[in-house]
Structures are given as C-alpha cells and as structure tokens.
C-alpha positions as CSV (number, residue, x, y, z in Angstrom):
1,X,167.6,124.6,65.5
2,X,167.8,121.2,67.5
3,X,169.8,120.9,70.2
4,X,173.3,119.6,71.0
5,X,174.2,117.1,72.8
6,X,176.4,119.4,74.9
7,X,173.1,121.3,75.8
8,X,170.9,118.1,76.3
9,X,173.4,117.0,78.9
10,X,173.0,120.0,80.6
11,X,169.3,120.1,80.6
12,X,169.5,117.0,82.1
13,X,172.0,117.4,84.7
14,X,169.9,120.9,85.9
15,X,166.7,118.5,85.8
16,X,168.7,115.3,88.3
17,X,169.2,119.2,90.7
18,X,165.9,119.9,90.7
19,X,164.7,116.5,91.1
20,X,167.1,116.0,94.1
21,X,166.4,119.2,96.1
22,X,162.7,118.2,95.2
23,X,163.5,114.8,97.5
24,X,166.2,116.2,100.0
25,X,163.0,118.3,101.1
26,X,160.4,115.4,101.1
27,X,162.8,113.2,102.9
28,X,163.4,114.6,106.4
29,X,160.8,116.9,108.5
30,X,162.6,117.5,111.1
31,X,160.3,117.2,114.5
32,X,159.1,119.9,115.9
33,X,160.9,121.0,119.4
34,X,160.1,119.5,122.6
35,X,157.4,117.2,121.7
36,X,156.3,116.2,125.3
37,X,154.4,112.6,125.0
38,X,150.8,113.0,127.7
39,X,151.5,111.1,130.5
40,X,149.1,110.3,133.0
41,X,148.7,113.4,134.9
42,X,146.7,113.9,138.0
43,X,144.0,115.6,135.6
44,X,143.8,113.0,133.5
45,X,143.6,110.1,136.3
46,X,140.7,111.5,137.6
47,X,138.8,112.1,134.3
48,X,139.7,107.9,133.8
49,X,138.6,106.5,137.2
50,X,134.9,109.6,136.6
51,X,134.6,107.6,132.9
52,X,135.5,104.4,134.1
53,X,132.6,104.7,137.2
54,X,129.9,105.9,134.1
55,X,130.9,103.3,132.0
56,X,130.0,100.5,135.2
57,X,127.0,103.3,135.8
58,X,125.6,102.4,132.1
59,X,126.1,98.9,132.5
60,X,124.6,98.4,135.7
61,X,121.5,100.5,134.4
62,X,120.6,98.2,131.4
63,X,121.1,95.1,133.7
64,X,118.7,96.4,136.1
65,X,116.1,97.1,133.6
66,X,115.8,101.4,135.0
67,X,114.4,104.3,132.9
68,X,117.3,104.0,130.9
69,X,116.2,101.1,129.2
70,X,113.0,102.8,128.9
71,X,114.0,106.1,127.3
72,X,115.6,103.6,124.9
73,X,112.3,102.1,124.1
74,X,110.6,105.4,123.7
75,X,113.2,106.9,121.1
76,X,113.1,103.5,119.0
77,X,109.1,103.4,118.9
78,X,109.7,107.3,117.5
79,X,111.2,105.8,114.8
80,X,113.4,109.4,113.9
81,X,114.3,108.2,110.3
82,X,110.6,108.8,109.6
83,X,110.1,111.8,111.1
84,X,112.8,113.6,109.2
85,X,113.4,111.3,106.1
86,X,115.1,113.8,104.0
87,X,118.6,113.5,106.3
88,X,118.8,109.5,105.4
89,X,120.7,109.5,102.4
90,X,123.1,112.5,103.9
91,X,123.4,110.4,107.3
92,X,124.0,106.7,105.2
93,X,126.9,108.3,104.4
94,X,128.1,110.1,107.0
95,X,128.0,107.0,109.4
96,X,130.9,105.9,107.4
97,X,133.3,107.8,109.8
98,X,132.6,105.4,112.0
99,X,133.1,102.2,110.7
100,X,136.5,100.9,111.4
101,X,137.8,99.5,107.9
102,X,137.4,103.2,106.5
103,X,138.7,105.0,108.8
104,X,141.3,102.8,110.0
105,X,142.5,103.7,106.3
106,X,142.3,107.3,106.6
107,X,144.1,107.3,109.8
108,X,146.5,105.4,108.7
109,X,147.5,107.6,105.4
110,X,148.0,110.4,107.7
111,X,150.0,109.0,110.5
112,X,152.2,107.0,108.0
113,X,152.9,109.9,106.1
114,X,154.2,111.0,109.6
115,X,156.5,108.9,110.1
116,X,158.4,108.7,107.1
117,X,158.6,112.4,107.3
118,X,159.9,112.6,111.2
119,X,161.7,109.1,110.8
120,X,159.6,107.7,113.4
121,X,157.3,104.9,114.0
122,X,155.5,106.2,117.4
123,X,152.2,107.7,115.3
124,X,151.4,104.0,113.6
125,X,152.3,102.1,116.5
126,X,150.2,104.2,118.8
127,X,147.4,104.0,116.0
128,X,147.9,100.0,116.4
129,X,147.6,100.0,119.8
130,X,144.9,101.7,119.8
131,X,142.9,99.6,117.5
132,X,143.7,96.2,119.1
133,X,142.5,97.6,122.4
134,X,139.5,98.5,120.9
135,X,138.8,95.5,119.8
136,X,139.5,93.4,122.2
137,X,137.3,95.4,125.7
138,X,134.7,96.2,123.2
139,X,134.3,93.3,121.4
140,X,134.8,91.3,124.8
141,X,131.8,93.4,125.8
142,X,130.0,93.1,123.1
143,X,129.7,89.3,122.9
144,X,129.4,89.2,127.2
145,X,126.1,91.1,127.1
146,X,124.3,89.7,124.1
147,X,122.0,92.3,123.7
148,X,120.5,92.7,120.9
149,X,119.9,95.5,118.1
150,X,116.5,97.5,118.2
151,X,115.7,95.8,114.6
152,X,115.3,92.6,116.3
153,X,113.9,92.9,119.5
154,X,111.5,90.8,120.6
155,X,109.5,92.4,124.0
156,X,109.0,95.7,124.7
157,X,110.7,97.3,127.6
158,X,112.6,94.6,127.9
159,X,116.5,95.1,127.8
160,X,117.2,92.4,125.2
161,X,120.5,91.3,127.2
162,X,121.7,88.2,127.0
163,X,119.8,87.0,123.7
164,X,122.9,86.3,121.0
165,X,123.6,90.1,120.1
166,X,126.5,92.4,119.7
167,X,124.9,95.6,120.0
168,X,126.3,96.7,123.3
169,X,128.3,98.7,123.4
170,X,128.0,100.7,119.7
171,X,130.9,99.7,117.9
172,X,130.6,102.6,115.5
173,X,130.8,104.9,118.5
174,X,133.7,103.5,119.7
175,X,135.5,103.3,117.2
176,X,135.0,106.8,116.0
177,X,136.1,108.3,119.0
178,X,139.2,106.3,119.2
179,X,140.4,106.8,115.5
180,X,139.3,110.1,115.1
181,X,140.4,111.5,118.7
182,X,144.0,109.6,118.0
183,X,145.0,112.7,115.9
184,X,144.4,115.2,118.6
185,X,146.4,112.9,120.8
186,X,149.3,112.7,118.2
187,X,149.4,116.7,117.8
188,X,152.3,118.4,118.1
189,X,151.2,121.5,119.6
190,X,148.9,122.6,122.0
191,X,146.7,124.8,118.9
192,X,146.5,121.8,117.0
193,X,145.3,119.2,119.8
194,X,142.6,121.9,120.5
195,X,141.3,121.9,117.2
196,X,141.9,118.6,116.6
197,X,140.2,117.3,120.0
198,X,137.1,119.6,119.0
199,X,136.8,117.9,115.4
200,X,137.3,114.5,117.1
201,X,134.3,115.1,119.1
202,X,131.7,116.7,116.8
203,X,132.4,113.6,114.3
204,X,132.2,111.0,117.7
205,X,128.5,112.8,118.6
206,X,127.3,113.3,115.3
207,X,128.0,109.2,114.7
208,X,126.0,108.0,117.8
209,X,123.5,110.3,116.9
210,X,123.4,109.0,114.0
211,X,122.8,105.3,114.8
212,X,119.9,106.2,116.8
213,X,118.4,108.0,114.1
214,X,118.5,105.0,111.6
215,X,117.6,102.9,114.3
216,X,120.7,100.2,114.9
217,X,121.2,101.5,118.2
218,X,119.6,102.2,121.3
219,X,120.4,105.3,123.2
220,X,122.2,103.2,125.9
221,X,124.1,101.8,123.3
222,X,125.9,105.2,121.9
223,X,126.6,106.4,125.7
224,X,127.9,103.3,126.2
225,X,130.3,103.3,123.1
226,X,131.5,106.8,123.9
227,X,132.6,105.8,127.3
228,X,134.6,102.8,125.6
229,X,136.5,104.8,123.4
230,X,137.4,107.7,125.8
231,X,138.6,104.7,128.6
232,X,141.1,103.6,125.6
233,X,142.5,107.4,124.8
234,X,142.9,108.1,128.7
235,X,144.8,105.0,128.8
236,X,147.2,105.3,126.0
237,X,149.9,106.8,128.4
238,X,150.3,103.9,130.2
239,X,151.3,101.8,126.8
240,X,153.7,104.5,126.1
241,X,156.8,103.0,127.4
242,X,155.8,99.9,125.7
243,X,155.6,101.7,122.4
244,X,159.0,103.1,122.6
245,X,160.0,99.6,123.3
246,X,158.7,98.4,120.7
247,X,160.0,100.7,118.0
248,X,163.5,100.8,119.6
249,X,163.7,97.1,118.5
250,X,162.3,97.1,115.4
251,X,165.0,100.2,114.7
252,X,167.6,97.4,115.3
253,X,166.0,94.7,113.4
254,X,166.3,96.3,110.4
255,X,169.8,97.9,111.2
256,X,171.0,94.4,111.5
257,X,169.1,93.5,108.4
258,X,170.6,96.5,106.5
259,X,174.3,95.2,107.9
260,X,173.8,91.9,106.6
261,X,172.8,93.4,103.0
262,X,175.9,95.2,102.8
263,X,178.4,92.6,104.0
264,X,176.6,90.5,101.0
265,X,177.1,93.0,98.8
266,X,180.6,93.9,99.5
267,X,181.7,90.1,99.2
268,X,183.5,89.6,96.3
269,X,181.9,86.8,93.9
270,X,184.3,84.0,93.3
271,X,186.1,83.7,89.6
272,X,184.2,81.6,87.1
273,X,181.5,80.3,89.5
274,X,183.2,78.7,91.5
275,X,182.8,78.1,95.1
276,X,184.6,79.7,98.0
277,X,187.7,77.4,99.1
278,X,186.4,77.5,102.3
279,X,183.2,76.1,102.4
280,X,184.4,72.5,100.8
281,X,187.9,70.7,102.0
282,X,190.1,71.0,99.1
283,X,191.3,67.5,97.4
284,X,194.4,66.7,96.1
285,X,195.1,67.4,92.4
286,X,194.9,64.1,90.3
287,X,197.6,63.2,87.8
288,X,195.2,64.0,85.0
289,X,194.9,67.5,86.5
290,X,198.5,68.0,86.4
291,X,199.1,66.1,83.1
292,X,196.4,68.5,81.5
293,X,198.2,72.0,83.2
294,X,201.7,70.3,82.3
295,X,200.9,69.3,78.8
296,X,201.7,71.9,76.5
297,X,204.9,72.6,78.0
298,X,205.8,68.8,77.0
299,X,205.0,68.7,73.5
300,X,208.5,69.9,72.3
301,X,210.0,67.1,74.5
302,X,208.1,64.5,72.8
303,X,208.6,66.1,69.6
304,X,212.2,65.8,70.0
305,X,211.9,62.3,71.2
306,X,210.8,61.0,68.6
307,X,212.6,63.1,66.1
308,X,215.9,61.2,67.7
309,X,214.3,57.8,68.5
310,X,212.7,55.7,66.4
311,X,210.3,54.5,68.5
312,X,209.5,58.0,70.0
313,X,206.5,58.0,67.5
314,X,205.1,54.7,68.6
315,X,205.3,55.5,72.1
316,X,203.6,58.6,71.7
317,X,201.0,57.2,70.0
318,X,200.8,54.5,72.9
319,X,200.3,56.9,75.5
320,X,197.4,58.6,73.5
321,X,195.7,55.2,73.0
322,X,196.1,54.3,76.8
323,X,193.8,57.4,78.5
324,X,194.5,55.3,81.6
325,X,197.9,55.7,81.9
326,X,197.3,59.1,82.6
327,X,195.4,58.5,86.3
328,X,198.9,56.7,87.6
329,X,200.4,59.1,89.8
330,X,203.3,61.7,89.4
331,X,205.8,59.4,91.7
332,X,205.0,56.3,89.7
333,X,206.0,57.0,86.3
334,X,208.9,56.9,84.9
335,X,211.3,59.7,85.0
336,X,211.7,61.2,82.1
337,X,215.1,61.7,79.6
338,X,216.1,64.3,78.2
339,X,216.1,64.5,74.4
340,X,219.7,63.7,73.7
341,X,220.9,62.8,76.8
342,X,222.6,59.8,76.5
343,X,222.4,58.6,80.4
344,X,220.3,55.5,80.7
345,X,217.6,55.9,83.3
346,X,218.3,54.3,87.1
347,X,218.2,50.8,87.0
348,X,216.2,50.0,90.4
349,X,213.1,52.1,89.0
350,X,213.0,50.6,85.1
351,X,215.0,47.2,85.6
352,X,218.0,46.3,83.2
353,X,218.0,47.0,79.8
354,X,218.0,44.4,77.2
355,X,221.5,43.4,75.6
356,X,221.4,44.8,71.7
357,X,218.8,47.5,72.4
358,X,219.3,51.1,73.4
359,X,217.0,52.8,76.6
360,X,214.0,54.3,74.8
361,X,212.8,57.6,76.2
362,X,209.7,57.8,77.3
363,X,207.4,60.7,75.3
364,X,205.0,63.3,77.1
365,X,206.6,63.0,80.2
C-alpha cells in the first residue's frame, strides 16, 4: 500500500527531529569545570632555567670538540641500520611522527575539533604559537651552527660545525616533542595530562632514537632537539595572556562582521532597481516627466476640444508633431481652457486676439 502524503509529511517532520537533536548535541560541549590554564609555577621555573643550562651545556660541548662529539663518532661508524636491518622499513615509517607537515595535520584535526565543540579558539592558537616558536629558535639555531649531517661529513672526530648544515639541533626531535606534548598541555584533567604527557614522551624518544639509527643524526643532535622542544612547552605560560588577547579580538572581529551582515540583510531593497534617494541629490522633474504622468488624464480635454473647435484637431496634431514643445516648462505654456468655456484667455500672457476670429483652445494641456 503506498503511502500518503499525510504520512510522508510525518516521516519527514520526525526525520528534521532527529536530525536536529543529532546537531543540538554536536554543537555545544560544554567545557569541562574549572579548567585552570599552567602558569609558570615555581616547579616549573626551575625545570626551565635546569633545561635552559643543558641546552647551553650541549652547545658548549660540540663547540669545544669533548667526548660528546666523540661518542657521536663512535655510534655513526656503528652504523645501527646494519646491525639490525629488519627494523628499517618499521622505523621509515614511524619517523613520520616527527616531521612537522604530518603531524602539524594531525594535531590540528584534534585541537580544531576542540574548539568548535567548546566554542573556543585557545587549543589552535596555542598549537600556532607553538609552531612559529619552533621554528623560529630552532631554525635560528640550525642555520647559526652549520653543522652538518653524519651522511656528509668530511673528517673524523671533527664536529662538522660551521660547514653550511642544518643538522643542529634535530628538527624531527623538536618538533615531536612540541606537537605531540601540546596535547598533554591542552588536557583538561589531571588523568588525561598524565597519560597524555607519558605518550608524548615515548613518541619524542622513540623519534630521536630513531634518527640515529638510520644515521641523519648524531647523538648530540637528538639531545639537543629534545632540549629545544621542552624550552618551548615550559614557556608556553608566558604567551598565555597573549593568546587570550588574541582570541578576544578576533571574537569581536567577527561579531562586528556578523553585525554588518545582518544590517545588510535587513535593508529593504529599493522598488524596481532603483537607487536609494539618498545617495544621489534629487533633480527637478522635467516638463516631459509631468506631461508623461499628466497625460492620460488630458485626453478627454483634448477630445472635447476638438469636438467643439474646429481647429482642435489640427492643434492636436501640431503638438504631436512638435516633440519639442513638450521640454518648455509648466509656467510657460499657455493656460489652458476649458472645453466650453467661453472666457478668452488673459491678454498679457497670449496677446490680443485677431478681429473676425474666435480664441482657439489649446489641446493636451
């Protein structure tokens, strides 16, 4: 039996129900309570300036040319992606998490999907932040030093520093820690930043390791990195009031663009086309503007004109061969008779009429 319309329409209204609970839910997670941003805590001072002094610490040990730089000799001439080949196509891919286009991406997904649930813009602009430090102290770094890559290194035991690279520190270090320990900074309670801070670091070590294992970075290079990217996380708190900042105004850029949307939609839109009265001085109507809008309620006049006269007809006719008689303005022409009036028209604006000849109406008005 197929169905009515009556039961179509209410298939379709239960379906819009379903479909708008489906959204009310999706649109609005409310935040959880009491989300406390980290500020810089006494804790987490110290654990800056300790980093901070082993990031300088590193630095200073390449320079100098110390057992660091030996231990990194030692594990290149090792050569590990020999001595365990069957982990190189599992670790090809697994270095992935730390290259920045990727997991900038990731990242991204989640903390965008965030912030249109909680109505907030703090995850991605801290994820921004975040990034463009990176970049700039590590690439600063990384073009400063020079050093180069354990592929193309030239003497050994010697640092390599200052010979064109950008091997120092590991950008794929760096960057893993930062992207990857942004979510346990994020977190919005104190289980998940433990979990989250745990997986942030297993995925940091296991891509330094890595890099030394395929050889594209010395050992000095992956401390280095991890250093970098847990001076940028400790520092985040500082950027904090700059971030709300931040988001507060682009809030009221697009409130104001949002205000200016619906005043433009609420205008009404002028009759016909036209344009607004306002925009353009108005002019003063022409005679052929109010000979067109007076016309038809002339055309018994001249009917009955020329009915009575008989030269009503051929005045008519005059006046529709004479299109220019119609620009002469309303106080200039003559005023007009009434069909059957027999009052002659003031002399001092028509002259005297001629002896033998009656006044002749004038047709149209």
């Amino acid at each position: 039996m197929p169905d009515g319309p009556g039961l179509s329409l209410t298939r379709c209204n239960v379906d819009s129900v379903r479909t708008d609970r489906i959204f009310a839910r999706l649109d609005r997670e409310p935040e959880p309570p009491k989300i406390e941003i980290p500020g810089m805590s006494r804790t987490r001072t110290a654990i800056f300036g300790s980093t901070l002094a082993f990031y300088i610490a590193i630095v200073w040990a390449v320079l100098i040319t110390s057992w660091l730089v030996a231990l990194d000799w030692k594990i290149m001439l090792f050569r590990p992606y020999e001595q365990w080949p069957e982990l190189h196509p599992f670790l090809d891919y697994f270095v992935v998490l730390g290259q920045r286009g990727p997991t900038a991406v990731m990242v991204a997904a989640w903390l965008g999907w965030r912030s249109w649930r909680q109505h907030t813009l703090r995850p991605l602009l801290t994820l921004g932040t975040s990034l463009l430090l990176l970049n700039v102290t590590v690439g600063a770094v990384k073009l400063g030093l020079g050093r180069r890559g354990p592929h193309y290194a030239t003497e050994i035991g010697s640092a390599e520093m200052f010979a064109g690279g950008d091997i120092f520190p590991s950008g794929h270090t760096a960057n893993a820690v930062v992207t990857w320990g942004i979510l346990a900074y994020m977190a919005t309670t104190p289980r998940a930043r433990r979990w989250l801070s745990v997986l942030s670091a297993v995925v940091a070590l296991g891509v330094g390791a890595t890099t030394v294992y395929l050889g594209t970075h010395w050992v000095s290079d992956v401390l280095l990195g991890w250093a970098a990217g847990l001076l940028i996380l400790l520092s985040l708190p500082w950027f904090e009031p700059l971030i709300g900042r931040t988001e507060a105004w682009i809030f009221t850029v697009r409130e104001t663009w949002r205000d200016r949307r619906r005043l433009g939609a609420a205008r009404p839109a002028p009759a016909g086309g036209r344009l607004s009265p306002g925009l353009f001085p108005q002019r003063h109507p022409t005679a052929r503007s109010v000979a067109q809008a007076d016309g038809p309620a002339r055309e018994p006049v001249a009917a009955g004109s020329a009915g009575r006269s008989p030269g009503g007809a051929r005045a008519a006719v005059h006046l529709t061969q004479r299109p220019h008689a119609a620009h002469t303005a309303r106080s200039e022409r003559t005023p007009v008779t009434p069909a059957g009036s027999r009052r002659p028209p003031h002399a001092d604006r028509t002259g005297a009429a001629r002896p033998g000849t009656s006044p002749r109406p004038v047709a149209g008005g």
